[in-house]
C-alpha positions in Angstrom: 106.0 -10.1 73.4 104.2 -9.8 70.4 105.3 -8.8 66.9 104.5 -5.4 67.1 106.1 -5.0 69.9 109.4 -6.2 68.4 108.9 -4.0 65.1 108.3 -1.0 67.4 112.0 -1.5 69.0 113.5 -2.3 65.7 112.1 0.8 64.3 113.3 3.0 67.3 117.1 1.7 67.0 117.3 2.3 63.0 115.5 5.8 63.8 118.9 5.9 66.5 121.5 4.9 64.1 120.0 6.9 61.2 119.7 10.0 62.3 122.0 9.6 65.7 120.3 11.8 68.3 118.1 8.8 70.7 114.9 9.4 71.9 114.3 10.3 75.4 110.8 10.1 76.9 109.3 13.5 79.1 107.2 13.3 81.5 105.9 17.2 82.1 104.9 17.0 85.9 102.2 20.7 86.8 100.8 21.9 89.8 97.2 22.2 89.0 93.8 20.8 89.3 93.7 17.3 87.5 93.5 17.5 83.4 94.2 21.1 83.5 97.8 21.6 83.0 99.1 25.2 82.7 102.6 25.9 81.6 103.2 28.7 84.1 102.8 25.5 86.9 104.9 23.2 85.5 107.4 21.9 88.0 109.7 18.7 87.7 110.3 17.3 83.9 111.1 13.5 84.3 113.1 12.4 80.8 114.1 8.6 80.3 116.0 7.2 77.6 114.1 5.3 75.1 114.1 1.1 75.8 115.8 1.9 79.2 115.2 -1.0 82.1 113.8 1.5 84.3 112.8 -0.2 87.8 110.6 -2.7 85.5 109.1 -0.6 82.9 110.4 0.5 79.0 109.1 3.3 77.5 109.3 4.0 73.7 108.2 5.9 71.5 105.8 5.6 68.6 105.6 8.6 65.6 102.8 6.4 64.2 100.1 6.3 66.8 101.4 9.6 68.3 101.8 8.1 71.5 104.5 6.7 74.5 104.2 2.9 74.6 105.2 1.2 78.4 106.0 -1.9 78.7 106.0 -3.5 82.1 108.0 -6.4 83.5 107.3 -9.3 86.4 111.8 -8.6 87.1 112.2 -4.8 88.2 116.0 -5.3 87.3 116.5 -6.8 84.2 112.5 -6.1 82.7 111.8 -9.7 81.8 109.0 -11.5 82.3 106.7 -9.7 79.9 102.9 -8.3 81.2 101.6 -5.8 79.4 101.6 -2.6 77.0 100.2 0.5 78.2 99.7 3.5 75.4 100.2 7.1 76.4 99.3 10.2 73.6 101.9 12.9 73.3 100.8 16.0 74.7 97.8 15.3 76.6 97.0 16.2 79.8 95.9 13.5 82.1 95.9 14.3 85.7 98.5 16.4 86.1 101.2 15.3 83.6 102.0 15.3 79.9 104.5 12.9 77.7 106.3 13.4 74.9 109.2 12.3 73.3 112.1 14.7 71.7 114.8 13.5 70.2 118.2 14.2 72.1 117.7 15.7 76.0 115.6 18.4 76.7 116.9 22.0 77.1 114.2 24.2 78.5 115.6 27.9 79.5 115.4 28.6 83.0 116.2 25.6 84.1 118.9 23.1 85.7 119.1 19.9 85.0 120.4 16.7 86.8 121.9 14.0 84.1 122.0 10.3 85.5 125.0 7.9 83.9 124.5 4.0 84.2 128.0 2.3 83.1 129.8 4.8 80.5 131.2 1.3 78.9 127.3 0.5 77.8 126.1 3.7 77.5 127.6 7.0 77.4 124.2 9.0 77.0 122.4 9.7 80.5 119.9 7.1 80.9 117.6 9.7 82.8 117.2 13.4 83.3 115.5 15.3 86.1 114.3 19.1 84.9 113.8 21.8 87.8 113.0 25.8 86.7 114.6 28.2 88.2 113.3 31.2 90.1 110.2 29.4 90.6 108.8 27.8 93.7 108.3 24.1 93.1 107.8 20.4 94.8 107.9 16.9 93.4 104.9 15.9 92.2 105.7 12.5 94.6 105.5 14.9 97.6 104.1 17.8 98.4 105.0 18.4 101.6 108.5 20.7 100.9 108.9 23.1 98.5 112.0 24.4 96.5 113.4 27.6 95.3 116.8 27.2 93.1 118.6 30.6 91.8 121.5 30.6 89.5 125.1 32.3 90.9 126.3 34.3 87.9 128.8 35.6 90.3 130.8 32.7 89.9 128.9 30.5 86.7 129.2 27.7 88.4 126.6 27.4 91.2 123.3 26.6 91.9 122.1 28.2 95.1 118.9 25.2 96.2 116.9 26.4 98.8 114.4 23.9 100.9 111.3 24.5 102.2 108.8 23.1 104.2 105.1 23.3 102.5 103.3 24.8 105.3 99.2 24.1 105.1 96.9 27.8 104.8 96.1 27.2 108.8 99.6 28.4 109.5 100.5 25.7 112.0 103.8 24.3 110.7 102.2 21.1 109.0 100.4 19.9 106.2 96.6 20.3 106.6 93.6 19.0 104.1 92.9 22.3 101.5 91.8 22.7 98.5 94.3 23.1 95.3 93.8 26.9 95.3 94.7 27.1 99.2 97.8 24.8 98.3 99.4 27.2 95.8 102.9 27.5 96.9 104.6 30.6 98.7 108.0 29.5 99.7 107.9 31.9 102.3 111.5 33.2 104.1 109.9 32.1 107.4 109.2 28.3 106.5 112.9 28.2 104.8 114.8 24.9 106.4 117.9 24.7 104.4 120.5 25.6 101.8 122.3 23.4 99.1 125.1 24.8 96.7 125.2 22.4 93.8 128.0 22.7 91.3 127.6 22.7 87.7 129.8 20.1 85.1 132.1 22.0 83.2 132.2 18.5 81.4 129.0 16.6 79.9 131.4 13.2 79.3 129.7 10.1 80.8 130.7 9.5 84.5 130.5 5.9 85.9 127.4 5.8 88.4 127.3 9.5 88.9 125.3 12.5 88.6 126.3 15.7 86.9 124.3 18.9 87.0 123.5 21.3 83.8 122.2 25.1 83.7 119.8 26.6 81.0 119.5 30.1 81.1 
């Protein structure tokens, strides 16, 4: 690892203890045609906190250049074994997702929010996030081929109603087929609807060993 490299890290964990809120890096996932991304499609918001081993790759984040700095690693588990830097610019579109980095977790209304906890002992800050909006049909940008429609319960403030469905291709035939990305906007229709999920929101943010605690933005 070179010099800069280690400056960069130093740099990030002063910026931590000075001002206290850590850096998390976003990744802003849309469903649109490549290098065009629209906020009305954006779907699932990736965040990872900043010099996290995450399956053998750090991110960080550099105010100088303006950009998200990767670093990847021969081991997956512990990120050693050093290969090489790969430099991202905030808030450009490429493909279909943006990065950024904000300090503290995002908070986007509309939304619910999955927090990650490693071992509260370490760390006591999720070391990832996973954004979905609300009211709004969506996939993960991994896989296409179901759909999701999540609805807040004010009824009791404590429930997320998750609704699954199967993306069905524009032929109507019950399965994925080859279309273009207009023919693939998503419809989350009552008839291709496969299953329900009620999801309960923490009432309590405190770091839980190894678990998963959900959020709600309104």
């Amino acid at each position: 690892m070179n010099n800069y490299l280690y400056i960069t890290i130093l740099v990030s964990l002063l910026v931590q203890l000075t001002f206290g809120a850590p850096n998390y890096i976003n990744e802003y996932n849309y469903n649109n045609e490549p290098d065009n991304c629209v906020n009305a499609n954006r779907t699932t918001v990736y965040s990872y906190l900043e010099g996290y081993c995450n399956s053998g790759s750090i991110a960080l984040c550099d105010d100088a250049t303006q950009s998200v700095i990767f670093q990847y690693y021969d081991n997956i588990d512990t990120c050693t074994g050093y290969i090489k830097n790969v430099s991202v610019p905030y808030n450009e579109c490429s493909g279909t997702v943006i990065y950024n980095c904000t300090a503290g977790v995002i908070t986007p209304p509309g939304s619910f929010q999955y927090w990650y906890f490693n071992e509260c002992d370490e760390e006591s800050l999720p070391f990832q996030t996973i954004t979905q909006p609300l009211d709004s049909c969506y996939s993960y940008p991994e896989d296409d081929s179901d759909w999701y429609f999540a609805s807040y319960q004010p009824s009791s403030n404590t429930i997320l109603q998750y609704t699954y469905f199967d993306y069905h291709g524009v032929s109507g035939q019950g399965t994925s087929v080859e279309t273009s990305s207009e023919e693939k906007t998503p419809s989350c229709l009552q008839m291709f609807h496969t299953q329900t999920n009620y999801i309960q929101i923490a009432t309590d943010t405190s770091c839980i060993n190894r678990q998963i605690i959900t959020q709600y933005y309104p």
